[in-house]
PANU-177405 format. One line per field, with one value per residue (C-alpha): residue number from 1; x, y, z; residue in three letters. Coordinates in nm, 4 decimals. Each point is the difference from the previous one (the first is absolute). Layout:
nr	[NUM; ...]
x	[X; ...]
y	[Y; ...]
z	[Z; ...]
rest	[ALA; ...]
This chain:
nr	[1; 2; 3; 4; 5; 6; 7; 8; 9; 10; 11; 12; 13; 14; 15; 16; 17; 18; 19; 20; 21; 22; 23; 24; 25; 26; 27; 28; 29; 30; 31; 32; 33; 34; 35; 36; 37; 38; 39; 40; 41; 42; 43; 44; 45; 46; 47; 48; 49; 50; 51; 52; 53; 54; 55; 56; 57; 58; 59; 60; 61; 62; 63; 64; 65; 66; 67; 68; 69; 70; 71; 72; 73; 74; 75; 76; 77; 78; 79; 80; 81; 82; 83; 84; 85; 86; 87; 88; 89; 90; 91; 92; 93; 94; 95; 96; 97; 98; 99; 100; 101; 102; 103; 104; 105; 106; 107; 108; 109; 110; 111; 112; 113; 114; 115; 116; 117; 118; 119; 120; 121; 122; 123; 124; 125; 126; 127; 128; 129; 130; 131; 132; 133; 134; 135; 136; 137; 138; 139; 140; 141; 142; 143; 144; 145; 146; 147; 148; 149; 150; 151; 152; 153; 154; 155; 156; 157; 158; 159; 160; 161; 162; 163; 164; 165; 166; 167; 168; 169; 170; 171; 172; 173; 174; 175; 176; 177; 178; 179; 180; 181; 182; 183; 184; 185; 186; 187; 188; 189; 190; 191; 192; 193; 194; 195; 196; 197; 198; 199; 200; 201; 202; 203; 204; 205; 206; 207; 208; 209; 210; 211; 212; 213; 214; 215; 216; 217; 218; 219; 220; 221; 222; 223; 224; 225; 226; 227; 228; 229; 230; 231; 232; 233; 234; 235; 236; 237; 238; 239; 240; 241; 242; 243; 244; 245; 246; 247; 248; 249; 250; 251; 252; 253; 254; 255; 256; 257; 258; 259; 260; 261; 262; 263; 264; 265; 266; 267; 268; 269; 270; 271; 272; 273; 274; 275; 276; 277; 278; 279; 280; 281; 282; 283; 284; 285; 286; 287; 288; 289; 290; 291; 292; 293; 294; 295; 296; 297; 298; 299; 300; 301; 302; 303; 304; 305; 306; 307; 308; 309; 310; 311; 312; 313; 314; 315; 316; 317; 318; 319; 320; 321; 322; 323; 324; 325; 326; 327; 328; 329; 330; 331; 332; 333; 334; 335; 336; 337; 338; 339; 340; 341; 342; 343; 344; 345; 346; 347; 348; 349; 350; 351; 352; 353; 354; 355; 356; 357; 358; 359; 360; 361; 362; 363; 364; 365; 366; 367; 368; 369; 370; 371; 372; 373; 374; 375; 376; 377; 378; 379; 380; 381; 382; 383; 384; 385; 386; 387; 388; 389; 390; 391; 392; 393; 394; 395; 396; 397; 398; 399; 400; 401; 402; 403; 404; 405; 406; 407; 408; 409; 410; 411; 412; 413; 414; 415; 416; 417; 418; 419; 420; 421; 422; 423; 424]
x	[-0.2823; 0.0807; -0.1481; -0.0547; -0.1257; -0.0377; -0.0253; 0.3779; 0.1089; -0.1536; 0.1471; -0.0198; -0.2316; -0.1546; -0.3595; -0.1289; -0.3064; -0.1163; -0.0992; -0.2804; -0.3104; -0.0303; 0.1375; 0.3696; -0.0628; -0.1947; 0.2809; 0.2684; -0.2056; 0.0023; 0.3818; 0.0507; -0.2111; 0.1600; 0.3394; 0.0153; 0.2624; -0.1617; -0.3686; -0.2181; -0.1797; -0.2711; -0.1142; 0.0455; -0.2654; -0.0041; -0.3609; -0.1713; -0.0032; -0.1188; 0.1162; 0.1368; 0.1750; -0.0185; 0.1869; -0.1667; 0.0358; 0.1180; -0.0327; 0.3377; -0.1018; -0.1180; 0.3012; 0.2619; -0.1848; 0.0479; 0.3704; 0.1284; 0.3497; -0.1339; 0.0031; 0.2276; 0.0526; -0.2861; 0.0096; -0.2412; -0.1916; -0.1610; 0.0322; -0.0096; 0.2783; 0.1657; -0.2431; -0.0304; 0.3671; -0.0309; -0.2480; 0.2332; 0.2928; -0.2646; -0.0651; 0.3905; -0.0029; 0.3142; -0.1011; -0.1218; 0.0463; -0.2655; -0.0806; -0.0317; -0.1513; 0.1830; -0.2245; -0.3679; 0.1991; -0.1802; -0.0298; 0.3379; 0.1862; -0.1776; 0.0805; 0.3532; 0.0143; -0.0803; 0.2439; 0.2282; 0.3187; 0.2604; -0.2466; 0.0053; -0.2275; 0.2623; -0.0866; 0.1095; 0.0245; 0.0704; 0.0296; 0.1316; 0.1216; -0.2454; 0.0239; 0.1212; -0.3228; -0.2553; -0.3097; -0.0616; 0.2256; -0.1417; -0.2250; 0.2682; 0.2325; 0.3111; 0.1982; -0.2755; 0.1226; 0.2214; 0.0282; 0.1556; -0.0031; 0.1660; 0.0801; 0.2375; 0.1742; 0.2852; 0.1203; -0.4097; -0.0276; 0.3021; -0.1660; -0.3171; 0.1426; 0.1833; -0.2721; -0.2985; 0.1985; 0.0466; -0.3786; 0.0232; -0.0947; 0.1722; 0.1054; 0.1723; -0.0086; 0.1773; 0.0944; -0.1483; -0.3237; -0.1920; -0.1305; -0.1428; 0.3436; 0.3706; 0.2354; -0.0140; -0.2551; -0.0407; -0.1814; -0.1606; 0.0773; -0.1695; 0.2520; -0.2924; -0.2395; 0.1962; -0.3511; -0.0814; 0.2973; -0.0637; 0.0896; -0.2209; -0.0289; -0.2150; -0.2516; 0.0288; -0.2990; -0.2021; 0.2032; 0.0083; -0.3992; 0.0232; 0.0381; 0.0967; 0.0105; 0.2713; 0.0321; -0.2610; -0.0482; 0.0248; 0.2414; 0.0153; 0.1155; 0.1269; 0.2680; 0.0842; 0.1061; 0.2234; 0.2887; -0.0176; 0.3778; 0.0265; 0.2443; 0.1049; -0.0527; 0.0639; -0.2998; -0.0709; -0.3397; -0.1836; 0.0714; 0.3995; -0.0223; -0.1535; 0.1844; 0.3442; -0.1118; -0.1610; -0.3931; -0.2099; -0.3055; -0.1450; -0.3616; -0.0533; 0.1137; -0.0430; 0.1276; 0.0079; 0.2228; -0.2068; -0.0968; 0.2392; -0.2490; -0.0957; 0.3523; 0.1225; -0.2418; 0.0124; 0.3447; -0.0593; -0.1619; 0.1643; -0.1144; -0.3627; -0.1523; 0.0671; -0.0913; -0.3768; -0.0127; 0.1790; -0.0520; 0.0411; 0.0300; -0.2304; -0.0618; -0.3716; 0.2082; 0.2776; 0.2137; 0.3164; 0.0456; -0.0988; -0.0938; -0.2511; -0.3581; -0.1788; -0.1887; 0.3202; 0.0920; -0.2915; -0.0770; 0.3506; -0.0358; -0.3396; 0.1460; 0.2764; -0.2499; -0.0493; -0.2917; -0.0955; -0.0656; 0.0411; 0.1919; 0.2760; 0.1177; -0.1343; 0.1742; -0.2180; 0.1025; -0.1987; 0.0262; 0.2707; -0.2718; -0.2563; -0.0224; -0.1376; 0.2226; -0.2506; 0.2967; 0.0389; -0.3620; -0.0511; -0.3607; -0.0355; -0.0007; 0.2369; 0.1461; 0.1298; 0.0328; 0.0871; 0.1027; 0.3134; 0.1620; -0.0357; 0.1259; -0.1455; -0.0683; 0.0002; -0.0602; -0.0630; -0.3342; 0.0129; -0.3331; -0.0764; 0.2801; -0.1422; -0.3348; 0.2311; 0.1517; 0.3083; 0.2976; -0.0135; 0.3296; 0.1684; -0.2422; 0.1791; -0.0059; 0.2584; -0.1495; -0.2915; 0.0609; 0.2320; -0.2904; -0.2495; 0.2274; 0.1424; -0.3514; -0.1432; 0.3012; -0.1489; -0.3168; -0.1537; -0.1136; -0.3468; 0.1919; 0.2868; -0.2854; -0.1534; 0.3814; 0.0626; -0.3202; 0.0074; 0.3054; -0.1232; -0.2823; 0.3498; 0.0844; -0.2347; -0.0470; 0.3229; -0.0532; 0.2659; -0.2820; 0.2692; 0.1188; -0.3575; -0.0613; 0.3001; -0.1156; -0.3594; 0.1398; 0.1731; -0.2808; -0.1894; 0.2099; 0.0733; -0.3640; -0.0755; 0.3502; -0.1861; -0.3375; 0.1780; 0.2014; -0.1955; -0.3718; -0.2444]
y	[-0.5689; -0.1234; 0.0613; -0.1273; 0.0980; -0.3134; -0.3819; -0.0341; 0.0954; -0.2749; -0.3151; -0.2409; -0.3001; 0.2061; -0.0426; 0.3461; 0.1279; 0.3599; 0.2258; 0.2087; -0.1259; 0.3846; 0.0874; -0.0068; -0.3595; -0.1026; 0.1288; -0.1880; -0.3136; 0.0631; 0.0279; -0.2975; -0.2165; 0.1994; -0.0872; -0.3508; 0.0804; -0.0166; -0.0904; 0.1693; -0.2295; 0.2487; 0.3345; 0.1802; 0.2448; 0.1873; -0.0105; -0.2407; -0.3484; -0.1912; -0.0605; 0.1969; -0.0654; -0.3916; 0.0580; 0.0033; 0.3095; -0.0127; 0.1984; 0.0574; -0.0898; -0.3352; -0.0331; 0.0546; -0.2897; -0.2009; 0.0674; 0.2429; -0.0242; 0.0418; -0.1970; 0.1415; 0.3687; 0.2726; 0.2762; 0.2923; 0.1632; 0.2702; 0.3910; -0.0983; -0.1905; 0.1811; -0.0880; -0.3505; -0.0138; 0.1031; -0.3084; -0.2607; 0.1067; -0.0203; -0.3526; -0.0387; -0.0328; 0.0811; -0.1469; 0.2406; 0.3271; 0.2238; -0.0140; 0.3614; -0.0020; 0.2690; -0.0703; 0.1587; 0.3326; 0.0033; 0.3748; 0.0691; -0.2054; 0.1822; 0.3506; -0.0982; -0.0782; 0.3715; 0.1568; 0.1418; -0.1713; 0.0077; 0.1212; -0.1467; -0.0105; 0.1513; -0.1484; 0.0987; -0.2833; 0.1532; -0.2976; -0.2127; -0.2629; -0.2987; 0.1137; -0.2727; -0.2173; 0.3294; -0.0783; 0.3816; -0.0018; -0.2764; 0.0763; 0.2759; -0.1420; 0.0115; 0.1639; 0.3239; 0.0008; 0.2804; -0.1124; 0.1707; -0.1311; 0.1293; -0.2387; 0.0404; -0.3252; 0.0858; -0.3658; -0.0929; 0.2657; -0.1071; -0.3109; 0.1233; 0.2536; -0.3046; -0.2564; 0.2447; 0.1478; -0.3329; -0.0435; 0.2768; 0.2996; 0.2898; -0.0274; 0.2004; -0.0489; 0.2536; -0.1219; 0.2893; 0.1311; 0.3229; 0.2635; 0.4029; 0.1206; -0.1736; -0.0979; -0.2319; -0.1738; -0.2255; -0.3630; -0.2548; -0.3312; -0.3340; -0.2753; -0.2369; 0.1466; 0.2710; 0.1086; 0.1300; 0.2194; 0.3815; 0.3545; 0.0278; -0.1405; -0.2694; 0.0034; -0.3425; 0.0786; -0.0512; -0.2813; -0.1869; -0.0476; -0.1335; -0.4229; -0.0316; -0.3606; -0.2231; -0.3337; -0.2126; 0.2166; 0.4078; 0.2103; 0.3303; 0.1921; 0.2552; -0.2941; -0.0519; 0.3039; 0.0730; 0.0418; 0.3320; 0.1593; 0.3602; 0.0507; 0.3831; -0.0364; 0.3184; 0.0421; 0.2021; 0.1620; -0.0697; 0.3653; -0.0537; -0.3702; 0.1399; 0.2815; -0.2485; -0.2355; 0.2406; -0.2276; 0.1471; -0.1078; -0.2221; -0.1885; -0.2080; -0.0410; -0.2942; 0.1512; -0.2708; 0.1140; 0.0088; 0.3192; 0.2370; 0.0447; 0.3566; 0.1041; -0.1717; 0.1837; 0.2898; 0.0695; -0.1342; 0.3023; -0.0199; -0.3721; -0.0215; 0.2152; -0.2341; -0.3004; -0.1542; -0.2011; -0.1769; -0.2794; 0.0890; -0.1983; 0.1551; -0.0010; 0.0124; -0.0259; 0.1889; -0.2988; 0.1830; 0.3862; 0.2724; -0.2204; 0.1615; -0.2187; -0.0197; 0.2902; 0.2291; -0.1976; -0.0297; 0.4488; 0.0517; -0.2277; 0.1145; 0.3696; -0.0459; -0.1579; -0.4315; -0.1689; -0.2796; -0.3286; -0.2967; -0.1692; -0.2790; -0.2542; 0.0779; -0.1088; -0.1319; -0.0346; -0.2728; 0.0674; -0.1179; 0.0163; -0.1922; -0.3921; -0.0427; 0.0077; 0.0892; -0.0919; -0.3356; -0.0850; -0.0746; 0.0380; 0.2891; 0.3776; 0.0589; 0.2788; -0.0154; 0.3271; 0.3563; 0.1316; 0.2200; 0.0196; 0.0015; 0.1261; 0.2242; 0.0988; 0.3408; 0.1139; 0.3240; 0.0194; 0.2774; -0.0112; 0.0907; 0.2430; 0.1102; 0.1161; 0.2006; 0.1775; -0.1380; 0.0492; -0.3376; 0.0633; -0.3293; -0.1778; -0.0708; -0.2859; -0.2418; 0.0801; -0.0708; -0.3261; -0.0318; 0.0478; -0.1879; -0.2880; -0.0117; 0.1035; -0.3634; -0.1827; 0.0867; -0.1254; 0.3273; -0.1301; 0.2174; 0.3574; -0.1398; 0.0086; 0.2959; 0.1748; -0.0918; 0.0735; 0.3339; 0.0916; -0.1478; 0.2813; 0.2886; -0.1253; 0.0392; 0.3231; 0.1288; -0.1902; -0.2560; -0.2857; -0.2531; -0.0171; -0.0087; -0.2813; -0.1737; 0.0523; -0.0957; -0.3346; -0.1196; 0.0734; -0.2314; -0.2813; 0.0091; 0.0130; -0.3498; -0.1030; 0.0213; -0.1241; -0.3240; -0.0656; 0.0665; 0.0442; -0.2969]
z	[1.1380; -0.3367; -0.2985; -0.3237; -0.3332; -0.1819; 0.0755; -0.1339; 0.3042; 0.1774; 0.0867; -0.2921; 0.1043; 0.3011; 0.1351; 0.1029; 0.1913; -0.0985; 0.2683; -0.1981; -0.1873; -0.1861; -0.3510; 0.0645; 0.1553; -0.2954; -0.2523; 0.2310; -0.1242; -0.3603; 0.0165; 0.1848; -0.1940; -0.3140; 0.1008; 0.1207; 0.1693; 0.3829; 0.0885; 0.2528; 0.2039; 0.1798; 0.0716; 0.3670; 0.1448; 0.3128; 0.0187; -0.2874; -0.0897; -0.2902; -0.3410; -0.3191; -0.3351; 0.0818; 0.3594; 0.3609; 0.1595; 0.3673; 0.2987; 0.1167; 0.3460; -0.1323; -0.2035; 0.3063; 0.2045; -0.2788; -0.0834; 0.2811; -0.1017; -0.3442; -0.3041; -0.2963; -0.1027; 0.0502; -0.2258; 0.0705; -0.2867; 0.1222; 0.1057; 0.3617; -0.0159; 0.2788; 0.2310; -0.1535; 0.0729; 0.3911; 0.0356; -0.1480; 0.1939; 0.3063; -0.1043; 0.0030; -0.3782; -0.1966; -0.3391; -0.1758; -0.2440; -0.1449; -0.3842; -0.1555; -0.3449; -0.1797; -0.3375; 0.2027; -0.0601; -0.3245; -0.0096; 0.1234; -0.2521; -0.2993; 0.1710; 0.0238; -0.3203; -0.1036; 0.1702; -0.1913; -0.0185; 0.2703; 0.2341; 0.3463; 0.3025; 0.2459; 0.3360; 0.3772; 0.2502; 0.3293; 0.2678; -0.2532; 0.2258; -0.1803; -0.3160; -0.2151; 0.1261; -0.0336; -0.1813; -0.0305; -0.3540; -0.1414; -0.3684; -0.0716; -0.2664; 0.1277; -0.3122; 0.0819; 0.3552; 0.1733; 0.3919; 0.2333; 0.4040; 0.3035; 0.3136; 0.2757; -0.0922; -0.2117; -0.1242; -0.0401; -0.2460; -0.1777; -0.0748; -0.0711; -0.2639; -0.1665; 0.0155; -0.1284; -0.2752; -0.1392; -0.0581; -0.2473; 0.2184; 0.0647; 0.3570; 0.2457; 0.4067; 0.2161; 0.3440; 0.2388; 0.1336; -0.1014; 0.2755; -0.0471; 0.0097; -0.0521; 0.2579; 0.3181; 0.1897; 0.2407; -0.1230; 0.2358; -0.1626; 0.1092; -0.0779; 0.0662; -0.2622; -0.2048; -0.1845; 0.3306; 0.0058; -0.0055; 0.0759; 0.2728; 0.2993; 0.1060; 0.2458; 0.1941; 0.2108; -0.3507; -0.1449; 0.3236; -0.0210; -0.3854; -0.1042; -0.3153; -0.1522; -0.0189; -0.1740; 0.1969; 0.2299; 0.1492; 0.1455; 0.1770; -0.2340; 0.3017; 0.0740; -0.2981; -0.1367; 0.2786; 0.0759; -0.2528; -0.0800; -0.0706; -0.3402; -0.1405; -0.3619; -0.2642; -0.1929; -0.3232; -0.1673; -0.2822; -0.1679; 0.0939; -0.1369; -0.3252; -0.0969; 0.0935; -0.2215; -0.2988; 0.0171; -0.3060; 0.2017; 0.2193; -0.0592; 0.3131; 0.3782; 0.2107; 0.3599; 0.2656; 0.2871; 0.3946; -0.0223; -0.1946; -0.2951; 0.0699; 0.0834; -0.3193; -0.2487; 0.1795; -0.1504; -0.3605; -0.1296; -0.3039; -0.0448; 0.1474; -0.2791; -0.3214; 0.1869; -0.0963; 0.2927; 0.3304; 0.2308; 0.3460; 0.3429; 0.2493; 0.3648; 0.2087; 0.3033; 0.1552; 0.0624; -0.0415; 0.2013; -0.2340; -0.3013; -0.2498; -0.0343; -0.2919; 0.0089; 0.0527; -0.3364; -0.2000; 0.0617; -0.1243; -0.3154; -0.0871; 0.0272; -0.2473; -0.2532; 0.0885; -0.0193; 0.3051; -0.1799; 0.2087; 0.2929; -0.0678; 0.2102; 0.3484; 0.3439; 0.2467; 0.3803; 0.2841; 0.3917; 0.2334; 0.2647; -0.1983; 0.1089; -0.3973; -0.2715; -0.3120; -0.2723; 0.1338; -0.0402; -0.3985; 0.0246; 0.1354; -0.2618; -0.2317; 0.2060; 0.3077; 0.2743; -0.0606; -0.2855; 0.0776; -0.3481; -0.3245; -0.3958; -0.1042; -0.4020; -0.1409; -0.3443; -0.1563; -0.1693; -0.3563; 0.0260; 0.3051; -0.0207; -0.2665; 0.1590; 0.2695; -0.2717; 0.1221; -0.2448; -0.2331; -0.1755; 0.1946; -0.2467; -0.2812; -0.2069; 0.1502; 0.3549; -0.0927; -0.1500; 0.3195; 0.3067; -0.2223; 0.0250; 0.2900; 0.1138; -0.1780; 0.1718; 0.3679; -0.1006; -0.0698; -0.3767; -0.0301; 0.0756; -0.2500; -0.2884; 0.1154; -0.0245; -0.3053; -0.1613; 0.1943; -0.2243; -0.3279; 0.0395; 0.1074; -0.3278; -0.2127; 0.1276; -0.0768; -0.3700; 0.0280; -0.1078; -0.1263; 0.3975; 0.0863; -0.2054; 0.1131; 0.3877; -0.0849; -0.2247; 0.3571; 0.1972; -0.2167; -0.0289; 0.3853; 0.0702; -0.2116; 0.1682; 0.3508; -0.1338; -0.1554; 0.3204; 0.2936; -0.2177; 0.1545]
rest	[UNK; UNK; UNK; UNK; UNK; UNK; UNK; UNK; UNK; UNK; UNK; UNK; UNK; UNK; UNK; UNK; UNK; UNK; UNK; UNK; UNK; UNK; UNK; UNK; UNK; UNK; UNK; UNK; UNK; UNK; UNK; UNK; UNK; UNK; UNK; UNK; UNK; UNK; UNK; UNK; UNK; UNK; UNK; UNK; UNK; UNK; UNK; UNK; UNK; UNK; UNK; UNK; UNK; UNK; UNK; UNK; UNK; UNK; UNK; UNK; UNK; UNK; UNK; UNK; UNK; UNK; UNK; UNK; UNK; UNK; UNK; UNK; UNK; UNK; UNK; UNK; UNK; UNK; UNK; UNK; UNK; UNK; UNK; UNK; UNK; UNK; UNK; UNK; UNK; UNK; UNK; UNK; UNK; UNK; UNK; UNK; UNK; UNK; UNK; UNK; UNK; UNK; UNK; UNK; UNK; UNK; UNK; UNK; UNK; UNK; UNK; UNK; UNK; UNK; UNK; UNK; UNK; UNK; UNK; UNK; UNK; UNK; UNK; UNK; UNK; UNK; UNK; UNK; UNK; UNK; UNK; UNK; UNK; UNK; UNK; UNK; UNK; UNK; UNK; UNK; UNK; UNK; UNK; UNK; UNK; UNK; UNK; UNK; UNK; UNK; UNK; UNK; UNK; UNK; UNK; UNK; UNK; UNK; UNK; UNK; UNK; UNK; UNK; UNK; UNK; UNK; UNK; UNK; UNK; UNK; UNK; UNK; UNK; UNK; UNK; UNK; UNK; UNK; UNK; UNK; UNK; UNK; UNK; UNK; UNK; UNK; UNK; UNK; UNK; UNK; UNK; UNK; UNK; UNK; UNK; UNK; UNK; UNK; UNK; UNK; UNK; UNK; UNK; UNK; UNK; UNK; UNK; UNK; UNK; UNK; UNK; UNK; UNK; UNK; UNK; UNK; UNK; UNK; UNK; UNK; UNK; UNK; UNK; UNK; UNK; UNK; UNK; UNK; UNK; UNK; UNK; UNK; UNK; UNK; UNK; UNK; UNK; UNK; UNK; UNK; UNK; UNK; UNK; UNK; UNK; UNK; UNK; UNK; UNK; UNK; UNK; UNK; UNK; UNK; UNK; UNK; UNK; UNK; UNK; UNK; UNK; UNK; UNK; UNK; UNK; UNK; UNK; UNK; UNK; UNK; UNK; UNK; UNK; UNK; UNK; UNK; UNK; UNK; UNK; UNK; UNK; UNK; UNK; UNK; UNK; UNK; UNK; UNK; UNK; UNK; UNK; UNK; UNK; UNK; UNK; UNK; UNK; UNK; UNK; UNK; UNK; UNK; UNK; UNK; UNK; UNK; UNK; UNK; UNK; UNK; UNK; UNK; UNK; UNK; UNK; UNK; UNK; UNK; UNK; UNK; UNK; UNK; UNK; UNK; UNK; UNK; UNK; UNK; UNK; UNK; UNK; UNK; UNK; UNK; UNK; UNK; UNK; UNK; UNK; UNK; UNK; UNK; UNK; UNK; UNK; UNK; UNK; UNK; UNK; UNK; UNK; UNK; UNK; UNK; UNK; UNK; UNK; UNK; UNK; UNK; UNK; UNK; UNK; UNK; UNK; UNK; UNK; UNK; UNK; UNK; UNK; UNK; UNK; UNK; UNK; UNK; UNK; UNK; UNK; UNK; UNK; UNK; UNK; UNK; UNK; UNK; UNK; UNK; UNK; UNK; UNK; UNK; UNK; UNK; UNK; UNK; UNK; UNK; UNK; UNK; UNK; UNK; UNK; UNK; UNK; UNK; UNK; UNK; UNK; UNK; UNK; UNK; UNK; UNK; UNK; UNK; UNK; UNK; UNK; UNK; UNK; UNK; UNK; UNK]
């Protein structure tokens, strides 16, 4: 899915509908009635209908029996957007892109500011294969940006390590996989759908009973994966990886790879501990042989000091069997079937940690303006605030009040920020 930051990058003269009558929709308005440069001519709603801003406000269901081949450019604005997504390509939709408001990171752009300078957020994508369209970046300012990805494609990360790095990051992607200990391994790649691809192997008897949708319509997603080639790759570890490449320190993880999280982490001892928080890909079904589930995932993070905060982009699978096809009916719920996987978001919390007695010496000041940011960016705004102000108090404690002030100054400003943007 494409995405978009501004309404520059929308065609000049175009007449868009947004999908998403919240905030983000709202401040998609303001820009395109700021810019003149496109005009919106409705809102879209899964569920409501009506009118806001001077626009009606359609159901989407309505909407597609009114235009089902559409009628001009969608562009989502809203923190479902991958689900948004799966029901326009349902509908057979292709015109559309998802708007990402990089300015609602009011917190985060004030933190950045105070770090000291140089300092990057050094970032591990691992399952980089969409990287140059992930939305999980966005709000970081690219010249504070150290990312590092590993994928299996060699000439993909090429092009990834040119194209980011002219944006103003620091990027680096290194074309192999990462497994508890170096050396080789056999891979069972899905030339249909590579981001079903993993080290284990699949369980047919599970995927066979799934539909998954499909333009217009479903598909078993048992047929469609197959036929499934087995590959011997060479893989590395995170500890090798680091020590090769002399990394100071790494502040987040996003791990997306079928089921080789655990093994991954497992053998990145020297890299877990200085990271404030990671974004996982879990499973609540064994749909691969020997795959860890959530809760084998979730115990190990919480034992090496992560927080649970919230699940990201869940899959949702129908029923071969079923003669109903709950997706294709518009006005039915918002979600559809079983929920078999999702992302999952882990944090560490000082001040929960700090009730343990845990040791707090990761906290220092540029990881703490790190996780309160990057915290902020995944929506978690209220625990951002309560970071920071958690450290203005460290602070004053150890007497360094002009730091204190400084913390307490942002908190301030970034609390009318959020009053004047999203305040009724």
């Amino acid at each position: 899915m494409r995405l978009i930051t501004g309404v520059d990058q929308l065609p000049q003269g175009a007449a868009i509908s947004i999908y998403g009558a919240g905030g983000a929709g709202r401040e998609l308005l303001r820009q395109v009635r700021a810019s003149g440069r496109v005009r919106a001519t409705r809102f879209l709603d899964t569920k409501n209908s009506g009118e806001l801003d001077g626009l009606p406000v359609l159901r989407f269901a309505d909407y597609l029996r009114e235009h089902p081949e559409g009628d001009g450019p969608i562009v989502i604005a809203s923190s479902y957007d991958d689900e948004i997504s799966w029901t326009l390509r349902e509908a057979g939709l292709t015109d559309y892109c998802s708007f990402k408001d990089c300015g609602r990171y009011i917190l985060c752009n004030l933190l950045c500011a105070l770090l000291p300078e140089g300092e990057r957020f050094t970032l591990l994508d691992i399952g980089a294969r969409d990287a140059k369209a992930d939305p999980r970046w966005l709000g970081l300012p690219p010249e504070r940006m150290r990312l590092y990805g590993f994928e299996l494609d060699e000439e993909g990360c090429a092009a990834m390590t040119r194209e980011m790095s002219a944006s103003g990051m620091e990027a680096r992607f290194f074309p192999y996989g990462l497994w508890s200990e170096a050396g080789p391994r056999t891979f069972h790649f899905c030339p249909s759908h590579p981001d079903c691809s993993s080290f284990f192997p699949p369980d047919f008897a599970i995927f066979d009973r799934w539909k998954m949708p499909a333009g217009r319509g479903v598909r078993n997603e048992g047929r469609h994966m197959r036929p499934m080639a087995q590959e011997t790759v060479t893989l590395s570890t995170l500890d090798r990886w680091r020590a090769e490449q002399d990394v100071a320190s790494v502040d987040f993880m996003k791990l997306n790879v079928q089921g080789a999280e655990l093994e991954i982490l497992g053998a990145g001892e020297s890299v877990l501990p200085e990271a404030v928080g990671l974004l996982t890909e879990v499973a609540f079904v064994e749909d691969y042989t020997g795959r860890p589930l959530f809760a084998d995932v979730d115990r190990w993070l919480r034992g090496k000091g992560f927080t649970f905060f919230e699940f990201i982009s869940p899959l949702l699978v129908g029923r071969n069997a079923s003669p109903v096809s709950t997706r294709l009916l518009p006005g039915y719920h918002h979600w559809h079937g079983q929920r078999v996987e999702s992302h999952a978001l882990y944090l560490r919390d000082p001040i929960a940690l700090e009730r343990q007695g845990a040791d707090l010496s990761l906290f220092r000041l540029e990881k703490v303006l790190k996780l309160a940011a990057l915290a902020e960016r995944y929506f978690q705004v209220e625990f951002a605030f309560e970071v920071v102000l958690w450290f203005e108090g460290v602070l004053r404690g150890r007497g360094e009040t002009a730091q204190a002030d400084t913390l307490r100054d942002a908190v301030r400003t970034a609390a009318l920020g959020y009053q004047n943007a999203f305040g009724a």
